[in-house]
Backbone bond lengths (Angstrom), bond angles and torsions (degrees), N, CA, C in turn:
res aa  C-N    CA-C-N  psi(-1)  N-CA   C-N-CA  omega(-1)  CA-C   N-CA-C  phi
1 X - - - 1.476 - - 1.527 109.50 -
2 X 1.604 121.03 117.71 1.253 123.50 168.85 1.151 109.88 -71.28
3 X 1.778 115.67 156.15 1.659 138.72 173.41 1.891 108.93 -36.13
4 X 1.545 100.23 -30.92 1.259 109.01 -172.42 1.418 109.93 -74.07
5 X 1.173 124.66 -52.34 1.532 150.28 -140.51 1.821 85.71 -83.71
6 X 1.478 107.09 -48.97 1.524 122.49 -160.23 1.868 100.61 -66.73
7 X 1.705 110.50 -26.49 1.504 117.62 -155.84 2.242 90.89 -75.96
8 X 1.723 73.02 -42.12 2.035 94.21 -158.87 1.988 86.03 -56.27
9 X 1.703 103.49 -49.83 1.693 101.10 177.36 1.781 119.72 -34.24
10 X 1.140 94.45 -73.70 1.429 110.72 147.40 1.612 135.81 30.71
11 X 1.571 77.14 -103.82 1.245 105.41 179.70 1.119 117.48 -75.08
12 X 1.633 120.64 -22.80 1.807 119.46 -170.41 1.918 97.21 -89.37
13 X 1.594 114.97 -18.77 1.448 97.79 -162.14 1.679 78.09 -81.85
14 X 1.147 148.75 -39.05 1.281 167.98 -160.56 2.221 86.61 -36.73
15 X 1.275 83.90 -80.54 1.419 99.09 -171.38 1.686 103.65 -63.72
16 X 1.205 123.10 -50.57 1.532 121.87 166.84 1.370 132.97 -36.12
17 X 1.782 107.85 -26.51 1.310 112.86 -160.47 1.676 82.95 -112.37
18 X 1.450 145.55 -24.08 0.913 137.67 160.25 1.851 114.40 -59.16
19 X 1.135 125.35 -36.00 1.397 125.75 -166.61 1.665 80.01 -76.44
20 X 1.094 123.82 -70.36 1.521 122.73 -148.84 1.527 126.39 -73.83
21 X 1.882 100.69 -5.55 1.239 106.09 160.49 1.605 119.23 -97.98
22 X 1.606 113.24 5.58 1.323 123.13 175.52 1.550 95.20 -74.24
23 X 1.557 114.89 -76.55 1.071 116.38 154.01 1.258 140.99 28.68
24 X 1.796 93.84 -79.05 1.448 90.24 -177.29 1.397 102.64 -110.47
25 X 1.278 123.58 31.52 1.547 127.47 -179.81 1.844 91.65 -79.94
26 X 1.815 98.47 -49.42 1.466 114.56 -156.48 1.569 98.39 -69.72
27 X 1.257 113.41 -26.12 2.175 111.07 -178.32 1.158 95.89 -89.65
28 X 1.426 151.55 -25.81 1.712 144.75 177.92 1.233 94.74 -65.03
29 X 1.833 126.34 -61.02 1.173 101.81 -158.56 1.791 121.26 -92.38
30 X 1.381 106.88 0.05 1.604 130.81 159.72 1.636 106.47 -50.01
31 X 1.307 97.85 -55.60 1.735 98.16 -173.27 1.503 87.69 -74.53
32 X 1.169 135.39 -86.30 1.213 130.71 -158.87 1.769 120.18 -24.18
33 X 1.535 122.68 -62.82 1.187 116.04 141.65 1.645 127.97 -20.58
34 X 0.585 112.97 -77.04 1.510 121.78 -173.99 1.673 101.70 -53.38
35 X 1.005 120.33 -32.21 1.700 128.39 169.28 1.223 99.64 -57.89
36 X 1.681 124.97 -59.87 1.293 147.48 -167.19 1.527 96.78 -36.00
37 X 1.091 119.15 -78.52 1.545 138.32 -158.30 1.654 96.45 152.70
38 X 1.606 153.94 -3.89 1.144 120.08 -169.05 1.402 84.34 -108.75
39 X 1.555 84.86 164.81 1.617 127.42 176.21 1.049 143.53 -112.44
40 X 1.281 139.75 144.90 1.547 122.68 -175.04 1.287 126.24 47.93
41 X 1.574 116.88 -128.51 1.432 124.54 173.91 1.681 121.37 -56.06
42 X 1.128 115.25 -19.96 1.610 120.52 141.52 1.492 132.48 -53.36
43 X 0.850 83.69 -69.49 1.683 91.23 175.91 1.650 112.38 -47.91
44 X 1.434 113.37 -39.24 1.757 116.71 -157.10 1.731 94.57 -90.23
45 X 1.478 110.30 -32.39 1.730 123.30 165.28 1.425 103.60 -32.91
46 X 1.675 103.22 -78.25 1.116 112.43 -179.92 1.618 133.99 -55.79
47 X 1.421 114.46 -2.30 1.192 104.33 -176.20 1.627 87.34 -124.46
48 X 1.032 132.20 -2.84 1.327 129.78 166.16 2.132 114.43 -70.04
49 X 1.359 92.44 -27.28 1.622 123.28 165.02 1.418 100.31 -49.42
50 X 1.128 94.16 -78.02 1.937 112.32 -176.62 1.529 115.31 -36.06
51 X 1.446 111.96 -54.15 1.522 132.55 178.28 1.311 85.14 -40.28
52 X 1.328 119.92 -100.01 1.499 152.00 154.78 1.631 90.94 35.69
53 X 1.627 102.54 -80.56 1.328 108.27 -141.73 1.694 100.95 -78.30
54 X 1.536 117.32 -15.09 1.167 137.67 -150.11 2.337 85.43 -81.82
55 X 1.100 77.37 -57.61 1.578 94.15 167.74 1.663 127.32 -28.20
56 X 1.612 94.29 -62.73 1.574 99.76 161.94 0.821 153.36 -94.40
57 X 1.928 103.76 -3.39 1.493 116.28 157.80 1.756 103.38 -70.56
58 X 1.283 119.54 -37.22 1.408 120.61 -178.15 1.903 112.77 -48.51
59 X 1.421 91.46 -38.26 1.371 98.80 -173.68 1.688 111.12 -81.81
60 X 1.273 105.88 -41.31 1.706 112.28 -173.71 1.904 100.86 -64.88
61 X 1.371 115.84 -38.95 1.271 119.52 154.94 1.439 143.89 -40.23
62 X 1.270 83.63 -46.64 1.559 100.37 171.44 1.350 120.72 -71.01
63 X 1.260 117.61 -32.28 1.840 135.29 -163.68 1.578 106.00 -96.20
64 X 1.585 110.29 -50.58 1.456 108.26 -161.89 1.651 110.57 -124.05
65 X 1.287 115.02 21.46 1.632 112.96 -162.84 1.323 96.54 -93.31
66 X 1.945 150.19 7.69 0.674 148.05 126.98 1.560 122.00 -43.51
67 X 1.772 122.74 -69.44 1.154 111.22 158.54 0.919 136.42 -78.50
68 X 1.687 133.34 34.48 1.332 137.33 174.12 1.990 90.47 -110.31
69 X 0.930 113.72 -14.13 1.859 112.73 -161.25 1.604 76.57 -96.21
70 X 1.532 115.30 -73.31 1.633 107.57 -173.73 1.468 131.58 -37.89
71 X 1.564 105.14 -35.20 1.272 118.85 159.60 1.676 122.40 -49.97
72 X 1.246 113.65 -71.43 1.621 125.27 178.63 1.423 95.27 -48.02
73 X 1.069 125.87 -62.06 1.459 127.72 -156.09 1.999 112.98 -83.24
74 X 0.891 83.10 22.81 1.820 100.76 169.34 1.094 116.34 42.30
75 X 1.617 120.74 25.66 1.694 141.60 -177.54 1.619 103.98 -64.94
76 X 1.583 102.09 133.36 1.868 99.10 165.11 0.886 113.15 -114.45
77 X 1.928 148.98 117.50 1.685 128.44 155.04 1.365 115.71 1.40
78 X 1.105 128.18 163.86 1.198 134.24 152.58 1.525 107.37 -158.13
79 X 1.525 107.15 149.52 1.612 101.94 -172.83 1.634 110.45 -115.62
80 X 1.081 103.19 161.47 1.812 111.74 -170.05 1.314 108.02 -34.79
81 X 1.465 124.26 -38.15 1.941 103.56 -163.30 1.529 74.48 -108.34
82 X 1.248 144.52 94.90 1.324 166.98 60.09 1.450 128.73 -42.86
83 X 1.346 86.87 -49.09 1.747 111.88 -172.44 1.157 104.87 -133.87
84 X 1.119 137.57 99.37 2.130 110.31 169.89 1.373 91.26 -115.20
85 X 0.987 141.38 6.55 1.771 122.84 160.22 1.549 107.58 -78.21
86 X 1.472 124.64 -50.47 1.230 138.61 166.31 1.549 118.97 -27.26
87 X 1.640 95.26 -79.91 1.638 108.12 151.95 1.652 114.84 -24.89
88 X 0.826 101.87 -89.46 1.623 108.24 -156.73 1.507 96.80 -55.77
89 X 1.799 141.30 -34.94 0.995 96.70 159.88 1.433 157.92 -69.75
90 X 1.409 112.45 -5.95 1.639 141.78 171.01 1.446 91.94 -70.33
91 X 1.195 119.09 -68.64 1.397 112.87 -165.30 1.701 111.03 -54.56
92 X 1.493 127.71 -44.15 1.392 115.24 170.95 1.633 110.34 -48.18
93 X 1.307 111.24 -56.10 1.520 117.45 -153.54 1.554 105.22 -74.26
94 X 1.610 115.03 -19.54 1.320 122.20 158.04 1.756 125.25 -42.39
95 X 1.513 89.97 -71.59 1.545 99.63 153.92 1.167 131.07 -49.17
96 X 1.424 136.14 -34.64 1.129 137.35 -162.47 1.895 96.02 -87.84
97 X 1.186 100.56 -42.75 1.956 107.07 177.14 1.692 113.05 -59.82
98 X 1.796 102.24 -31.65 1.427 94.58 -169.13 1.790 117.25 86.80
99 X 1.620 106.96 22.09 1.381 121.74 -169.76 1.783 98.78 -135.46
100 X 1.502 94.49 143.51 1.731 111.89 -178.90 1.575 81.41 -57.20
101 X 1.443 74.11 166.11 2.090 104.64 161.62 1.242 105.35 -79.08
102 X 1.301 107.02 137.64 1.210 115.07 176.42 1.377 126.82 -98.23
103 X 1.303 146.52 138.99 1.428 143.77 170.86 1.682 113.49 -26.36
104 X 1.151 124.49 94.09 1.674 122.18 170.35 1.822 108.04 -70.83
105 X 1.260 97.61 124.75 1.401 125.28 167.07 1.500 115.61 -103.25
106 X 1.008 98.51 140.32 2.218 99.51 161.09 1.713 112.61 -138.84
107 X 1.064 101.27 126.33 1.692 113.37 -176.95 1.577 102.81 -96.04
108 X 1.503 110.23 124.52 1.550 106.79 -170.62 1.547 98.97 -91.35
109 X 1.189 114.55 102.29 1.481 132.20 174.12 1.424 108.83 -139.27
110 X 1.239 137.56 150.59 1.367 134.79 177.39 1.803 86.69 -89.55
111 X 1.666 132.82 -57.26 1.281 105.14 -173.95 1.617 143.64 -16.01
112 X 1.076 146.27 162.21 1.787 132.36 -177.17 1.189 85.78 -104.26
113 X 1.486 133.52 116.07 1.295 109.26 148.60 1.935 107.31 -158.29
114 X 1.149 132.67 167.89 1.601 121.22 -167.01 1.312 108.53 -145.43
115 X 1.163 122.66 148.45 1.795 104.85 161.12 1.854 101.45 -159.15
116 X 0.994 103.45 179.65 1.554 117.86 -173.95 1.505 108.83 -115.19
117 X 1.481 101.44 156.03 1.833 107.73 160.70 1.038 103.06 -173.54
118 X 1.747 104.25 173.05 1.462 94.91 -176.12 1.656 85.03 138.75
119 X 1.451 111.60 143.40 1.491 131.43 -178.90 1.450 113.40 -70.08
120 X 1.728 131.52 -10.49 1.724 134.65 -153.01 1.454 96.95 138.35
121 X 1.234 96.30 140.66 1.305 133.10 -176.84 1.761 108.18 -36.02
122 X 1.640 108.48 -34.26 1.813 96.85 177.20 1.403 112.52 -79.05
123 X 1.710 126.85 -19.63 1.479 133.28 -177.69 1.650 105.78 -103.48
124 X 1.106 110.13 27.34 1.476 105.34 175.82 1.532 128.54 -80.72
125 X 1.461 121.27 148.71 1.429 105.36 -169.49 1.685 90.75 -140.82
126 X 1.586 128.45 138.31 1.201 123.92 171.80 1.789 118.01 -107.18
127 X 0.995 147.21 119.19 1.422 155.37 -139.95 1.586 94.34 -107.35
128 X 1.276 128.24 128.80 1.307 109.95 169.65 1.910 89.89 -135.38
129 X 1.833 129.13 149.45 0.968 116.44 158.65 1.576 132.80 -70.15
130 X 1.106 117.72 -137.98 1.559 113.76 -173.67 1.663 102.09 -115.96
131 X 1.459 94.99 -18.28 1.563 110.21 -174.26 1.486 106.89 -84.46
132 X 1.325 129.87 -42.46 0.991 123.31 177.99 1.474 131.77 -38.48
133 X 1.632 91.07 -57.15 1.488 126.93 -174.55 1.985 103.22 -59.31
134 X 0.904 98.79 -51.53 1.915 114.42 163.43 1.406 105.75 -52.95
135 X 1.096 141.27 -65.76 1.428 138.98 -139.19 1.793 109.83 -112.21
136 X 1.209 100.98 -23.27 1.517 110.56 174.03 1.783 117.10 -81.08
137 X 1.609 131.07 140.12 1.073 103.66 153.52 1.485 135.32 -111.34
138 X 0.792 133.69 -168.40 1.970 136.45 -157.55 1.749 83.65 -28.42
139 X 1.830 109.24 -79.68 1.298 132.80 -152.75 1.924 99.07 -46.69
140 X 1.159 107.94 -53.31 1.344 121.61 166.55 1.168 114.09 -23.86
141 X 1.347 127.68 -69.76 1.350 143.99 -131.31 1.514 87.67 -114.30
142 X 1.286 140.05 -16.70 1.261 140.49 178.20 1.712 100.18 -81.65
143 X 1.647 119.49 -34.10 1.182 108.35 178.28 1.606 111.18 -74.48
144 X 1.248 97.90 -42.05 1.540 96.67 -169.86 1.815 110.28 -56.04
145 X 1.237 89.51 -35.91 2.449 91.85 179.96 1.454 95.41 -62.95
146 X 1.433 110.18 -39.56 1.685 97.66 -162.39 1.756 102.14 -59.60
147 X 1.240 86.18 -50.34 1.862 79.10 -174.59 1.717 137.29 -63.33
148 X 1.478 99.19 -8.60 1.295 118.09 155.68 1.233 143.47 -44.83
149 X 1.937 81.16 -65.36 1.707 104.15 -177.78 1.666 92.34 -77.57
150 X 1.194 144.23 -18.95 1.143 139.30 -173.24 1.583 91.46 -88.50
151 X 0.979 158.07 -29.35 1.487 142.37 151.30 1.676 116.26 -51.43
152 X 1.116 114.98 -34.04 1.531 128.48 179.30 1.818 92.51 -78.14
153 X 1.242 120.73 -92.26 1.681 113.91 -173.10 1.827 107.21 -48.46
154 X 1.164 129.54 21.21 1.257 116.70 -174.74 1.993 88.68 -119.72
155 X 1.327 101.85 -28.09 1.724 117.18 -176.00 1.774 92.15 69.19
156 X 1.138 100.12 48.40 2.054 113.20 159.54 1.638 83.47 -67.68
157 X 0.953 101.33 -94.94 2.037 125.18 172.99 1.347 107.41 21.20
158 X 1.981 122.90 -52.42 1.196 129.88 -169.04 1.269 114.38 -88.08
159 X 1.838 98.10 -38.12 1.767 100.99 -154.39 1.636 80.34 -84.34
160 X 1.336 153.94 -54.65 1.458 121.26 -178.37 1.152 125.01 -61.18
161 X 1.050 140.13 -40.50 1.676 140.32 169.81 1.320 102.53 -41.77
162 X 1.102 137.67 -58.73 1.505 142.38 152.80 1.483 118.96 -5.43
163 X 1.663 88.68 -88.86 1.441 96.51 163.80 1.668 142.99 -63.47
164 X 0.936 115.01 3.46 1.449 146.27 159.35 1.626 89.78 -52.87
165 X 1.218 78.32 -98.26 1.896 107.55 -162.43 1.883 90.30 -27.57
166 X 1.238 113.63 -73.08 0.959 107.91 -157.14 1.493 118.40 -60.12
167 X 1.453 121.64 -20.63 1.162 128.08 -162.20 1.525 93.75 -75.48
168 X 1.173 126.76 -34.27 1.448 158.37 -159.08 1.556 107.78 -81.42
169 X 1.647 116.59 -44.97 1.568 117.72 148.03 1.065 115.83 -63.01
170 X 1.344 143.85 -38.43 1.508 130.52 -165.73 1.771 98.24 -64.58
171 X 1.522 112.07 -53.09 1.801 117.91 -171.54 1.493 106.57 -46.48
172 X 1.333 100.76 -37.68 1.648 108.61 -168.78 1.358 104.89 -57.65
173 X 1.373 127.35 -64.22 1.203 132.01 -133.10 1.647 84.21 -108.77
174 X 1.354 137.99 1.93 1.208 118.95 155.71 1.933 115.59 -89.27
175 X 1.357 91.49 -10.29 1.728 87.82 -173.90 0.895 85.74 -94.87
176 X 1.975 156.68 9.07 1.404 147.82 -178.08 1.564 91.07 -78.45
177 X 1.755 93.31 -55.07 1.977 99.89 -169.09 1.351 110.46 -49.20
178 X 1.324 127.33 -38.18 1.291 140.59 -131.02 1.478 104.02 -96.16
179 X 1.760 105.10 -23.21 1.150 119.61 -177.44 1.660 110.24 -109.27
180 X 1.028 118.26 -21.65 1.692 119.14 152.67 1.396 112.95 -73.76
181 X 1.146 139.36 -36.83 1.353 130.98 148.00 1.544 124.52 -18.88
182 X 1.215 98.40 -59.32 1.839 115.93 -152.30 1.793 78.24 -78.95
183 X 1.373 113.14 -72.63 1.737 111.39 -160.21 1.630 103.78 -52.88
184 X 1.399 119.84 5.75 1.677 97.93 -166.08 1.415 118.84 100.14
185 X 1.203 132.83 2.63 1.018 119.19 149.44 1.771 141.99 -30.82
186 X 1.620 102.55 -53.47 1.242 119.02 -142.32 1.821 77.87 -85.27
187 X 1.286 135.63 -8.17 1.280 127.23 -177.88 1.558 130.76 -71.90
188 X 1.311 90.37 3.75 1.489 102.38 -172.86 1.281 134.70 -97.56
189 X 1.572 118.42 119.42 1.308 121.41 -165.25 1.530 106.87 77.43
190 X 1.334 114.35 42.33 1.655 107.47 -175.20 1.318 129.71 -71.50
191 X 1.750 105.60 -30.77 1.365 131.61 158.26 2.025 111.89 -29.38
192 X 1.286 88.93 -58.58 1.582 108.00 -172.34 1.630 108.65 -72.21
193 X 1.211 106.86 -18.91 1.793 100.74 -159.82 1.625 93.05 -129.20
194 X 1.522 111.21 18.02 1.702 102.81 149.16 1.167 128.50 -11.99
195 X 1.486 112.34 -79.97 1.353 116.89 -171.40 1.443 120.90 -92.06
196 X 2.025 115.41 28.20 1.506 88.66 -176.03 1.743 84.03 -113.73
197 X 1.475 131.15 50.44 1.682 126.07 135.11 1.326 105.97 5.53
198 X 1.556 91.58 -78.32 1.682 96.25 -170.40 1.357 121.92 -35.02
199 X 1.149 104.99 -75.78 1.257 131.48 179.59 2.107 114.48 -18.57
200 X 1.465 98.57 -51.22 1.113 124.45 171.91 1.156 105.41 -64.42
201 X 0.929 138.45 -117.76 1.520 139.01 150.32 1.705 119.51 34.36
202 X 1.118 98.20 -78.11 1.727 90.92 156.85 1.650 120.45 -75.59
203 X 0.792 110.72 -18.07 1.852 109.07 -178.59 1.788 95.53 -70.07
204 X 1.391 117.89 -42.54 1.410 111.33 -163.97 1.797 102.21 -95.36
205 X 1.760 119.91 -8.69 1.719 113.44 137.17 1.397 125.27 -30.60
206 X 1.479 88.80 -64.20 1.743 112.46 -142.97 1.745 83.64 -72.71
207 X 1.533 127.32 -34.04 1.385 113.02 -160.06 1.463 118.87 -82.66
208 X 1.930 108.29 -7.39 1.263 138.20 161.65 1.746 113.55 -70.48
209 X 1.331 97.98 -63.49 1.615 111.03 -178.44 1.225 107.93 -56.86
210 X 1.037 127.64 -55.36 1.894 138.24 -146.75 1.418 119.76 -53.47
211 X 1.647 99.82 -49.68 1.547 106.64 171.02 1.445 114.30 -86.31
212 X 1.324 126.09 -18.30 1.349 140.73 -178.61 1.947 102.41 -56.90
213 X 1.665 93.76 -59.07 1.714 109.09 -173.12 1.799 86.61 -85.31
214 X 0.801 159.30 -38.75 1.384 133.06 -171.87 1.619 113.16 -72.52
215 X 1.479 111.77 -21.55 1.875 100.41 175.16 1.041 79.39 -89.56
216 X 1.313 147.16 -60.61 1.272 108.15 -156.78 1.531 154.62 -62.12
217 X 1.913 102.83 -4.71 1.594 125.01 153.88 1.009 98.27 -83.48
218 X 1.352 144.04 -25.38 1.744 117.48 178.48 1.546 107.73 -84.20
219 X 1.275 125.00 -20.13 1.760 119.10 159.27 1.152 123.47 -44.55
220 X 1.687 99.20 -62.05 1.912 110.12 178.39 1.334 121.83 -54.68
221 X 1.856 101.13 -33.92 1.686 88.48 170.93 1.150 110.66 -75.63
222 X 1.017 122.06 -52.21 1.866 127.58 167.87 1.592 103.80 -0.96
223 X 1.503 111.40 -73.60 1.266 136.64 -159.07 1.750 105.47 -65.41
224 X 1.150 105.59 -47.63 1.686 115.95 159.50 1.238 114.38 -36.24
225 X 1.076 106.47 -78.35 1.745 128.88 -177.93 1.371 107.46 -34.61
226 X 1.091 136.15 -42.32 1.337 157.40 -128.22 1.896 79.43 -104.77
227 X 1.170 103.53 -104.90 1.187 129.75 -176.23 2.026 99.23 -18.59
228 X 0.986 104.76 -60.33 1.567 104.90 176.41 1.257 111.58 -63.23
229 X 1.374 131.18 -8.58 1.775 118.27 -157.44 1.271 69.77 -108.16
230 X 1.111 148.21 -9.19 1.981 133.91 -171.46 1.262 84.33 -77.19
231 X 1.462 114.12 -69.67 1.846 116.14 -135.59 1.987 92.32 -83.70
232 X 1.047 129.04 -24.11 1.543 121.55 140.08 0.971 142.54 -22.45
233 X 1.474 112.91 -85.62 1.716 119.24 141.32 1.133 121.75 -44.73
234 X 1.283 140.07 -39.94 1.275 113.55 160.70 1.390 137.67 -35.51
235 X 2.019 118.18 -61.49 0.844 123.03 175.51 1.263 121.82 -58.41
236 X 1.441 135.41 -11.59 1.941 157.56 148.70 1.736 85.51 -21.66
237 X 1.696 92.96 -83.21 1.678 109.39 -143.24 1.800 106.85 -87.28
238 X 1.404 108.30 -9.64 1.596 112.08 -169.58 1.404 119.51 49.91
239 X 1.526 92.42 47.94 1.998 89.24 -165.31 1.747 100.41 -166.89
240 X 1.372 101.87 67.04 1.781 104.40 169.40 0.993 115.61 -20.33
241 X 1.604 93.21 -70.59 1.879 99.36 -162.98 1.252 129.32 -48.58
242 X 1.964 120.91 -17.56 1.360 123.98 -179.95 1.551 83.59 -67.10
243 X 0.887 153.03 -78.34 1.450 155.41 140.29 1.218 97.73 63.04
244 X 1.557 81.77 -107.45 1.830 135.85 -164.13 1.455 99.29 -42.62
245 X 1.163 110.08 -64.11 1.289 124.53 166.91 1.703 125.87 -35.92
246 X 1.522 117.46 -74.79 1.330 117.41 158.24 1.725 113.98 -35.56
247 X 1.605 133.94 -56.84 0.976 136.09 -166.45 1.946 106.74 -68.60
248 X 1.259 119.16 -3.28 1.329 105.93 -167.33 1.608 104.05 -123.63
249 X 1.579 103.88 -17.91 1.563 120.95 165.75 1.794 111.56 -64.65
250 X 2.238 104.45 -42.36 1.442 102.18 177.13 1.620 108.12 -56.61
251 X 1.404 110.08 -52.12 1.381 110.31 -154.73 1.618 121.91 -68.78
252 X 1.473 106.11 -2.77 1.677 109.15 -156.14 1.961 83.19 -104.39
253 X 1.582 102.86 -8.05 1.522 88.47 -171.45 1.874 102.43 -93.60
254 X 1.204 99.87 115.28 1.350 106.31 -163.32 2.026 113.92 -68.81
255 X 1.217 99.62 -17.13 1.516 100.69 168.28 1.751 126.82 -47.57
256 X 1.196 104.41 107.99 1.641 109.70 178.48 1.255 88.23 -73.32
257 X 2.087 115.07 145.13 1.271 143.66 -173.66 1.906 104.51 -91.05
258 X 1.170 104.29 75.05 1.777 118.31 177.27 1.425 93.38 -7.05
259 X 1.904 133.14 -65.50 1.425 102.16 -127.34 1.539 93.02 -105.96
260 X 1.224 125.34 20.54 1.356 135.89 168.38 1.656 128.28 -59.30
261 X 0.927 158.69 150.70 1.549 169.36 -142.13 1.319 121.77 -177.67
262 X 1.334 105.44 156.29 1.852 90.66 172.57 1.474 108.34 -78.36
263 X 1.332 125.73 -14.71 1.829 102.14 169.55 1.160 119.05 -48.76
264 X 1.652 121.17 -45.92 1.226 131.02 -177.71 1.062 140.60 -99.61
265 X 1.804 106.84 13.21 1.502 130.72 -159.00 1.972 92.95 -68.95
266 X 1.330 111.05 -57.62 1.296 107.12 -173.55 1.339 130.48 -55.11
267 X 1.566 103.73 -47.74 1.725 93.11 174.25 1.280 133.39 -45.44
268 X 1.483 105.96 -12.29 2.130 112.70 -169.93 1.324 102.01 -76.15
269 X 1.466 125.62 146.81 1.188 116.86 -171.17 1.833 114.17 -76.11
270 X 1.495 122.11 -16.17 1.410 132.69 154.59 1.201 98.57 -113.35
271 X 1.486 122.80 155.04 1.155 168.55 -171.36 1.575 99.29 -66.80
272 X 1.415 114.15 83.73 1.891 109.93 -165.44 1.707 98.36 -90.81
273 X 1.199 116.10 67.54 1.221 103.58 -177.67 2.092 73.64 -149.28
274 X 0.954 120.60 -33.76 1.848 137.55 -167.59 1.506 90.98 45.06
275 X 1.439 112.44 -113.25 1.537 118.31 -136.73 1.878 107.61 -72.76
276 X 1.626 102.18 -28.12 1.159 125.64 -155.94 2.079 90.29 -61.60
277 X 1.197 125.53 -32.36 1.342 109.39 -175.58 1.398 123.12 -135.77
278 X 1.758 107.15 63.15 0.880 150.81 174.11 1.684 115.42 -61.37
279 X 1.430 118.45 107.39 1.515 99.81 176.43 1.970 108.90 -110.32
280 X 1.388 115.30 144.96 1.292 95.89 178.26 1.491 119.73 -110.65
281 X 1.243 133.79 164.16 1.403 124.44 -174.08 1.690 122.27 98.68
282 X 1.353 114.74 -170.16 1.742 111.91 -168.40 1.409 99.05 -58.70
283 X 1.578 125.25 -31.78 1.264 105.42 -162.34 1.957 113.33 -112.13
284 X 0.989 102.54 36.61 1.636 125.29 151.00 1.216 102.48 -16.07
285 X 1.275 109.52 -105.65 1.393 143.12 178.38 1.540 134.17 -31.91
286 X 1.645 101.41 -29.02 1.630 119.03 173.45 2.079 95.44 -78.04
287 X 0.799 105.24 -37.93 1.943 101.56 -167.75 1.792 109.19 -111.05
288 X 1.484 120.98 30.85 1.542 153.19 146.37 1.719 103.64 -62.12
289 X 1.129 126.13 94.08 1.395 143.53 143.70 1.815 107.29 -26.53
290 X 1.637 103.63 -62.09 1.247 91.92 177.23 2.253 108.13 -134.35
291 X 0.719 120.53 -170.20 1.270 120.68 161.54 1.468 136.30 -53.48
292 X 0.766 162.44 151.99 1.386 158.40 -167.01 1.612 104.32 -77.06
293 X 1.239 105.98 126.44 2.277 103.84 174.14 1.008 96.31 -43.39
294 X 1.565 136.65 -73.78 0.992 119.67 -153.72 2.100 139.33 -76.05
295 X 1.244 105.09 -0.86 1.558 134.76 152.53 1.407 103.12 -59.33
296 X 1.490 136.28 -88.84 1.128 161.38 105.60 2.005 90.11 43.47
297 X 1.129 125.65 -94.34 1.287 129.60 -158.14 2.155 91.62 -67.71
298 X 1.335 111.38 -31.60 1.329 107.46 -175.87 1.020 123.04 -58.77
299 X 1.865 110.28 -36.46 1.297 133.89 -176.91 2.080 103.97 -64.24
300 X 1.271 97.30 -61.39 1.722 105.95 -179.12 1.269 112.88 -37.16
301 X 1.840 110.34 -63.19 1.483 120.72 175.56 1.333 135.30 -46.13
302 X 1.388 101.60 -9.27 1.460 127.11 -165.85 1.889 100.96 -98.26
303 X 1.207 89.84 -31.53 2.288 97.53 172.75 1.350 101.57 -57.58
304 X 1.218 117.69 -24.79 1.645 98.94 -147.33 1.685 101.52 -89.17
């Protein structure tokens, strides 16, 4: 699959994963209703609501989830005679990708760690901490931009911010049910909704499952993303090992990155949370933000 083929990929799961989490925004909260006590033209009201709202988080996502991430994550602009070694290396590897410059950020954290966002390659912004810039050198820090802007020209940048948000509506609107449940909600009209048990029953599954199975497709892509923004950036700098190298220098530095969260745990190019969210057993690997370093560095070593 060419850079091209991967952008057009892209962009269609982009819009795909938005239709199909509208989707099932509008059948979570259909069943849930219908759990409630409403019926019919209630129920379809209410999930026509959902559509609705699903709509303008899609949109407020789409427009501002660059400065809503820079925001949380305590990022400042910074302009070229701040940095001009910094600069000028984005700006070569810019050119060299065939991608605008992107907005330079710096997060005052001593942790090493960087990530990208941004809707397409002309609104793009790359985040780097204070630690990075300290602990990385030139070659280093040339791998780590490459793999950035290769999340930005790949439009990684959109299709997770996307899925964020949305993954982020599904939790919501199951802890809404979960909490009309508990106060008494679900008591209503009981006479009438005798026989929908069922109904209940799976509504209070799905309000368990829903957010459970929705991070867990936004992990795997996570983990995707990841794996492609290496061998991307690679082909940028023609030089893994600045890579391999940067990625095994982040991970050995045991400092968790303070202004980090799980909204934003994935975009960092290592896992800025390290030891602290550790799972053990078969299912390791399903609740992994990103790939394992050493997969990851196996994959690079393997270019040469």
């Amino acid at each position: 699959m060419t850079a091209y083929t991967q952008v057009s990929a892209n962009r269609f799961k982009t819009w795909l994963i938005m239709f199909g989490f509208a989707l099932f925004l509008t059948f979570v909260v259909y069943i849930f209703t219908n759990a409630l006590g409403f019926q019919g033209p209630s129920a379809l009201g209410f999930s026509g609501v959902a559509l609705i709202i699903a709509g303008i988080m899609n949109f407020i996502a789409y427009y501002s989830s660059d400065k809503m991430v820079m925001a949380i994550s305590g990022a400042k602009q910074i302009q070229k005679k701040q940095n001009l070694e910094l600069f000028r290396i984005i700006e070569n590897l810019s050119i060299a990708s065939g991608l605008p410059m992107p907005k330079v950020y710096v997060i005052d954290d001593t942790a090493p760690n960087a990530f990208a966002t941004g809707r397409d390659p002309e609104h793009a912004s790359i985040a780097f901490t204070t630690g990075i810039l300290q602990k990385l050198n030139k070659l280093e820090l040339e791998g780590v931009t490459a793999h950035e802007l290769s999340h930005v020209g790949n439009y990684d940048t959109r299709l997770m911010t996307v899925v964020s948000i949305l993954v982020g509506s599904v939790a919501l609107i199951a802890d809404w049910f979960l909490r009309m449940m508990w106060w008494g909600g679900g008591s209503r009209d009981d006479n009438d909704r005798g026989g929908n048990a069922l109904v209940m029953a799976i509504a209070l599954v799905l309000a368990i499952l829903a957010p459970i199975i929705a991070m867990l497709i936004q992990l795997a892509i996570s983990r995707k993303r990841e794996f492609l923004a290496d061998a991307s950036g690679t082909l940028i700098t023609r030089n893994p090992d600045s890579l391999a190298d940067a990625l095994l220098k982040i991970s050995k530095d045991r400092e968790p990155l303070e202004v980090a969260n799980k909204a934003t745990a994935h975009l960092y190019i290592v896992n800025p949370f390290k030891d602290r969210q550790k799972v053990i057993g078969m299912f390791a690997g399903l609740f992994n933000t990103h790939p394992p370093i050493v997969e990851r560095v196996k994959a690079l070593k393997g270019m040469q």
